[in-house]
N, C-alpha and C positions, 0 to 999 in steps of 0.2 A: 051761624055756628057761634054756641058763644066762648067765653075765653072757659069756662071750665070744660067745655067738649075737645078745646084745641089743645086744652094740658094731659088729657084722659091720652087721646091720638097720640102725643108724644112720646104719652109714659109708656105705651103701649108699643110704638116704635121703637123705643128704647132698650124695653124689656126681650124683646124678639132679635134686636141685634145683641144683646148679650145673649142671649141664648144660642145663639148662631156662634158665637165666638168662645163660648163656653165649650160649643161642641168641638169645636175644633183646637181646643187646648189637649182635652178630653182625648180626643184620639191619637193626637202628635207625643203625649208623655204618656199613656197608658203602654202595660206592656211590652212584649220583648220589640227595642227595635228591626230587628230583625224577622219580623212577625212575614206570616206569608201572605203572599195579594191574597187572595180568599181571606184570611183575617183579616186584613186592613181595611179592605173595602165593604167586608161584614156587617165591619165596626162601624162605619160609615153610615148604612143603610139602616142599622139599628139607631145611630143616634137621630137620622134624617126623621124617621118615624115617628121617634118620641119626642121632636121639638113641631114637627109638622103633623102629628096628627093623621098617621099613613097606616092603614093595616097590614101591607105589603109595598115592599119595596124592593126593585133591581137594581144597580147599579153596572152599568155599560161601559166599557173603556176599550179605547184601541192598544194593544197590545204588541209591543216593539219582537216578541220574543218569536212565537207567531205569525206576526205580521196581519190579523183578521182582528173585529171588535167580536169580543167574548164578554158574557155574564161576569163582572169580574168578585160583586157580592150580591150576599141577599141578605133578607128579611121577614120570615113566615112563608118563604118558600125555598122548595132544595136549588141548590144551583145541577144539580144535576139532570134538568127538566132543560135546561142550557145547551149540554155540553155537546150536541151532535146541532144543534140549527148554526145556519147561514146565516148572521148578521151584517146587514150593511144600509148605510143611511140610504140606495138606492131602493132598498123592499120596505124602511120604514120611514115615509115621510114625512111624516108627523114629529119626530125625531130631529130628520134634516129640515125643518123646517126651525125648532126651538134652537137648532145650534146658528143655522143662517140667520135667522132674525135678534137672537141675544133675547129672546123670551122664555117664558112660561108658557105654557100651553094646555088649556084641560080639553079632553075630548070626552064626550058625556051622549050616552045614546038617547035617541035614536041614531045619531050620529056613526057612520062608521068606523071602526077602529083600521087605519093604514099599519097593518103588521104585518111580518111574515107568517102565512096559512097556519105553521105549525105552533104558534102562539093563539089562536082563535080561540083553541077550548081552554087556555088558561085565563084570559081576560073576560069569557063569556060576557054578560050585558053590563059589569063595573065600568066606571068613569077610571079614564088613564090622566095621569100628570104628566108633561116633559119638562122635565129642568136641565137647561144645559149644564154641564159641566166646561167651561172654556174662560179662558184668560188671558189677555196681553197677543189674542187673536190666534190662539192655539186650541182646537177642539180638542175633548182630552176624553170627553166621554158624555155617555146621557143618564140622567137619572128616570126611573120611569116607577110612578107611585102610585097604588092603587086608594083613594082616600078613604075613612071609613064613612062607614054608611048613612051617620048621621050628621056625620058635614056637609054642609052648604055648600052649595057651587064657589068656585076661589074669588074674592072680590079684590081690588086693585092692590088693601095691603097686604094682602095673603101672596099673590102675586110677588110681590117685590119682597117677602121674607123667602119666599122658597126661592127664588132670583139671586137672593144674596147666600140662600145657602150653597148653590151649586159652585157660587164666588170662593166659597168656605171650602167648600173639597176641590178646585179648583186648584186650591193656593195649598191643601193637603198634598193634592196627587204629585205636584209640582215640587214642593218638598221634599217627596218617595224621589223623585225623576233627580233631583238634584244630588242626593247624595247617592246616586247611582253614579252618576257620570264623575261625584268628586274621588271616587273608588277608580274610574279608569284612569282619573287624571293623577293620582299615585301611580297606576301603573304604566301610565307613559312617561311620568317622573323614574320609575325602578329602568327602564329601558334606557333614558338618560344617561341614570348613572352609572347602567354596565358600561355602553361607549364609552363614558370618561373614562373607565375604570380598564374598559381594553386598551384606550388610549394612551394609559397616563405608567402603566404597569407591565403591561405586555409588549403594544410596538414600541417604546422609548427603548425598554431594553434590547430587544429584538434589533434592532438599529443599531447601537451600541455595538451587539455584536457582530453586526454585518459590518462597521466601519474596520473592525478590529480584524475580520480577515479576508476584506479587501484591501488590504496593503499588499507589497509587491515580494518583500521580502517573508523568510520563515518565521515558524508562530515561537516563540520560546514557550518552555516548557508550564511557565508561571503564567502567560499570557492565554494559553493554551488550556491549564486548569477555571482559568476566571471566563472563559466564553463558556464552557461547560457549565460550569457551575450559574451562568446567567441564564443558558437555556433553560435547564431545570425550573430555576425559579420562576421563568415565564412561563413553562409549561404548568406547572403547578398552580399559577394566576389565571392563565386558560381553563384550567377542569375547571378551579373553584367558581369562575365566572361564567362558564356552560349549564353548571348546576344551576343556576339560579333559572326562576320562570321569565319564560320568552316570548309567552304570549299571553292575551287574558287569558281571562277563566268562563267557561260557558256560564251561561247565566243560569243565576239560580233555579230549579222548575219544583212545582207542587204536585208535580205527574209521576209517570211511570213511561216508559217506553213502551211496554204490554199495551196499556192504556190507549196511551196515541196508536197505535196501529191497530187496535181493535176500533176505534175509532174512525179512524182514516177506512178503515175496510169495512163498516156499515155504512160510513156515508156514502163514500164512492159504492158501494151497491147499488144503493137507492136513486142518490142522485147523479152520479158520473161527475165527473171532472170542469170545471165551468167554463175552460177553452175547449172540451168534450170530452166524450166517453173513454174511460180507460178506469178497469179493474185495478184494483188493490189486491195483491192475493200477498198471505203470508204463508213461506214455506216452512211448517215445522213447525212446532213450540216455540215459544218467545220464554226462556229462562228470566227468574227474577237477580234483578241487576243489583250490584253492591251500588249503595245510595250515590256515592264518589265518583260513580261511573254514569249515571243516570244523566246529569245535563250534558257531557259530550256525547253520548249514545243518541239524545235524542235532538241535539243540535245538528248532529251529521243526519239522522235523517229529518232534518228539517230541509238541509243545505240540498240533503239528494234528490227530493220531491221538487224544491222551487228549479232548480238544475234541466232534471226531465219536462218538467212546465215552460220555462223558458224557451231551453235549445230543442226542442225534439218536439214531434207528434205521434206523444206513445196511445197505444192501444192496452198497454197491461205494465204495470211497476210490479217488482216480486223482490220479497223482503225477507232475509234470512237473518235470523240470529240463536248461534249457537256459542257455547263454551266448550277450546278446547285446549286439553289439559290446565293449565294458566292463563289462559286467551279470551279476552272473549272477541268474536268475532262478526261483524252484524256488515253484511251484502244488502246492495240496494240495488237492481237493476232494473231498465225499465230499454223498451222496444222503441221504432218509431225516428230512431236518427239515420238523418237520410246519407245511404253511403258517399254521394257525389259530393257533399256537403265538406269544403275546404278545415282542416283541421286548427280550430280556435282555443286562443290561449283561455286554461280553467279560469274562472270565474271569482272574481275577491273572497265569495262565499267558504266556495270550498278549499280556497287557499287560508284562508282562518281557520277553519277547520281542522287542516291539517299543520296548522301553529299548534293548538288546542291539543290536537293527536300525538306530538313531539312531546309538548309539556308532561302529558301526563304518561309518558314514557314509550310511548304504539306511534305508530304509522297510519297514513291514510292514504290510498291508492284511491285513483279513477283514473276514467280514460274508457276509449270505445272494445268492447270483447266481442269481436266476430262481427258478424254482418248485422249492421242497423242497430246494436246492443251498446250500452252504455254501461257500466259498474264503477260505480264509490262501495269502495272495501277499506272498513276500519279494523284494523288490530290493535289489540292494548292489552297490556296484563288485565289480569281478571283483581286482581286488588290495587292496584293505580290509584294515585289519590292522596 
């Protein structure tokens, strides 16, 4: 090699890590921060494409909200081709394989492609990419890229640009994750400052006035106005400090409640349940939901299905939601718990839940109705929020 081929290699090195780092300026200042994961990850898959040379691209992440790895963007394809498969690094291992080894991966036919079935007719006879997504030994997701047709098989530096790209959204998604959690850590900061605040304003005076008539002797009449007058005032530090929010906030979602359970109720058709068989049935229309109302709607029936999964061996879950008068009202119950079955305390889930359910003004009931029958019942104004 001579010295003008190893300066060509470098510049070329060179050129491809800024371009990597470009994209990734690119996506972190463009746009609303508050953009929704389908745009974030979009953005992602569009910029992967145009620095790698990709005619299609997925982008794959594990999903906290969830709890399953979902489509999370694309690129020259709908994500709605996504939204009902079973992803997991066990059906695709080609996948777990690019995140176990910290590689690249191209798989090019004749070779078979390791996916799940219902991906077959989308990758038909194309060469697939895997680039992991992972950092600081955290898998975060996979990218999976179809190259176009007149590229070349990936040779070592190609390899190590799209290696370092996945590095680049890696350190993006991680970014997203970070100022997630710097959001709860206010809000365990705001929780803080109520205690000091019931502390320091409420029981001090409250104390005050329990010294004052716990003495032995009568209250005089001035002593008697000033305990008065100090309840009020702490009762009035009470409301003002009840009003405030007491628990998080559901996480944000890009869905609908309709949605999810039109969902949840094709799959479980088709496929059943994956510790087994049990129906989805929705009783009635599913009204559309004020937007304010949409993540705790759909967090409680997130809480009520892992719930039923958990503790129970149901045979059918049945999901009601209606609005009444002001209310809306959304039942989740499911068959399957065994009556001999000692009575266990609810579950962290569902006690968030119903933090969640106070905040935003409603209640959330569970507990077992009749023989072998469970129900989580949310009520909440219908404008809440």
């Amino acid at each position: 090699m001579t010295l003008l081929d190893d300066c060509t290699g470098t510049r070329d090195r060179f050129r491809e890590t800024r371009d990597a780092i470009e994209l990734l300026v690119a996506v972190l200042s463009a746009g609303d921060p508050q953009l929704d994961r389908a745009g974030f990850y979009s953005r992602l898959a569009q910029g992967v494409a145009r620095v790698a040379s990709m005619r299609r691209v997925v982008v794959f992440v594990f999903d906290a909200a969830t709890r399953r790895v979902e489509a999370a963007g694309a690129h020259e394809i709908e994500l709605e081709q996504f939204a009902e498969a079973r992803v997991s690094l066990e059906r695709a291992p080609d996948a777990a394989r690019a995140l176990r080894e910290d590689r690249v991966i191209e798989v090019s036919p004749p070779a078979v492609h390791e996916i799940p079935p219902e991906f077959v007719d989308l990758v038909g006879e194309h060469r697939l990419v895997y680039v992991p997504i992972a950092a600081g030994g955290r898998w975060l997701g996979v990218i999976v890229a179809e190259p176009l047709s007149s590229s070349p098989p990936l040779d070592e530096e190609r390899r190590e640009f799209l290696w370092l790209l996945g590095k680049v959204l890696a350190l993006a998604s991680i970014t997203r994750i970070a100022t997630f959690h710097s959001e709860r850590a206010r809000e365990l900061q705001r929780r803080i400052d109520l205690a000091r605040d019931l502390h320091d304003r409420v029981v001090q005076r409250l104390f005050g006035v329990s010294m004052a008539l716990s003495g032995s002797g009568a209250l005089e009449d001035a002593a008697r106005e000033r305990c008065a007058d100090e309840l009020q005032v702490a009762l009035g530090d009470l409301r003002s400090a009840i009003e405030r929010p007491l628990g998080r906030e559901p996480k944000r979602t890009d869905t609908t409640l309709a949605t999810e359970l039109e969902r949840l109720a094709r799959g479980w058709a088709r496929r059943g349940w994956e510790r087994g068989d049990f129906a989805v049935q929705i009783d009635g229309p599913v009204p559309e939901l004020p937007n304010e109302l949409e993540p705790l709607a759909q967090s409680v029936l997130a809480e009520a299905v892992r719930n039923a999964q958990k503790h129970a061996h149901p045979r059918s879950l049945t999901v009601r939601v209606r609005r009444e008068d002001d209310l809306l009202v959304l039942e989740v119950e499911n068959d399957g718990v065994e009556p001999s079955a000692p009575a266990a305390p609810p579950g962290i889930g569902l006690r968030i839940a119903a933090v969640e359910a106070l905040q935003a003004g409603g209640m959330l009931e569970f507990g077992q109705r009749g023989a072998g029958v469970w129900q989580v019942r949310l009520v909440v104004p219908w404008g809440a929020g």
